[in-house]
C-alpha positions as CSV (number, residue, x, y, z in Angstrom):
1,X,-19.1,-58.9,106.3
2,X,-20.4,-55.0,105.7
3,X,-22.5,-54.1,103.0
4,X,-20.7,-54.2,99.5
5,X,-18.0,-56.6,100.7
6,X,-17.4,-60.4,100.0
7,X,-14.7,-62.7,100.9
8,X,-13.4,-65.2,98.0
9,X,-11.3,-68.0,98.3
10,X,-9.4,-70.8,95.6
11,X,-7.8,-73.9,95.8
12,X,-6.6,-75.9,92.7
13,X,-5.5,-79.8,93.0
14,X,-1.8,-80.3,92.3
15,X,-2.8,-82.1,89.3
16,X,-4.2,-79.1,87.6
17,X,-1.6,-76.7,89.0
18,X,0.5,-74.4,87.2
19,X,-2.2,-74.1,84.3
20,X,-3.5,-70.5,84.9
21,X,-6.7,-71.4,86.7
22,X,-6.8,-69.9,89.5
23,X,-5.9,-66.4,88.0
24,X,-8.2,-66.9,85.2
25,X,-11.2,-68.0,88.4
26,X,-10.0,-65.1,90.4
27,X,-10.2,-62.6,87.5
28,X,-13.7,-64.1,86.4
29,X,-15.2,-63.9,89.7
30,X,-14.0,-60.6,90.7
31,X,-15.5,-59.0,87.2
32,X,-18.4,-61.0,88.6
33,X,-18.7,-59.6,91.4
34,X,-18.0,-55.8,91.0
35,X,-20.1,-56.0,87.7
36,X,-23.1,-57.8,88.4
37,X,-23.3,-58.0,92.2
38,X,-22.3,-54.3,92.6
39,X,-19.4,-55.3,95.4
40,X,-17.4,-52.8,96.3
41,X,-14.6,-54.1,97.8
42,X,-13.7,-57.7,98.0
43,X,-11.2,-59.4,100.5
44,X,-8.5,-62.5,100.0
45,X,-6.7,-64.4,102.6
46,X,-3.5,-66.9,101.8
47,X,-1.3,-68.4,103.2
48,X,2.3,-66.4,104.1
49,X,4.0,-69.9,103.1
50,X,2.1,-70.3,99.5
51,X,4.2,-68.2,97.5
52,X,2.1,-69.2,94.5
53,X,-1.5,-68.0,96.4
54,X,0.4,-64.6,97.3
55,X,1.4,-64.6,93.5
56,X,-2.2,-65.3,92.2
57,X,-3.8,-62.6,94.3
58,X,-1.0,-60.0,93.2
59,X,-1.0,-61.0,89.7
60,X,-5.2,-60.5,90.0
61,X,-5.1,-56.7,91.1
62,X,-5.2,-57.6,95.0
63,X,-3.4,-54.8,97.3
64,X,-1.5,-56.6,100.5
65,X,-3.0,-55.2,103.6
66,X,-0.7,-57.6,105.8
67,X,-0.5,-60.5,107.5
68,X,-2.5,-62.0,110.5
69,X,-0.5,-64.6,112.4
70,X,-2.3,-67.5,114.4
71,X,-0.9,-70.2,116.2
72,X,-1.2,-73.5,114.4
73,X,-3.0,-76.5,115.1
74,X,-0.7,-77.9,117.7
75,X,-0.4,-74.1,119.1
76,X,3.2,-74.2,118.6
77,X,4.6,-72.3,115.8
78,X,2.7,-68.9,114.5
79,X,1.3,-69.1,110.8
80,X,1.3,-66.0,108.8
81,X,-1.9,-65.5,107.1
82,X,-1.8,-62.8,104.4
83,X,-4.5,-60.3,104.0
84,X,-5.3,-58.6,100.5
85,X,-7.9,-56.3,99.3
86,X,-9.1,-55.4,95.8
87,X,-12.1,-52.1,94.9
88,X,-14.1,-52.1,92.2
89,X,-12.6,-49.8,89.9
């Protein structure tokens, strides 16, 4: 990626779902990152069908850009991939 720009990415079991983790992680490591790695902008992908991934990265300050679509592994139906940014403030 450019200069000042990182990618994160989260996944948390089911058994440990619905606990606050990944926001908490998401919030942590974006503080992280703007704070100590001076990042300037950092980038999120999730899923278009994981309503609770879209959730996380709205609920963590992440602005939707919008969504990539690829074809899926059997190259049949399109996936929706949403794309979210976030600046250091």
């Amino acid at each position: 990626r450019a200069v000042g720009v990182a990618s994160i990415a989260y996944t948390v079991f089911p058994a440990h779902r619905r606990r606050g983790i990944a926001p908490r992680a998401v919030r942590l490591v974006t503080a992280w990152a703007f704070r100590d790695l001076a990042l300037t902008r950092l980038l999120l992908e999730a899923d278009e069908a994981n309503t609770a991934s879209l959730r996380v990265a709205e609920k963590c300050g992440f602005r939707r850009l919008g969504t990539r679509t690829s074809p899926t592994s059997d190259g049949t139906v399109p996936r929706g991939t949403a794309l979210f940014v976030r600046t250091a403030a």
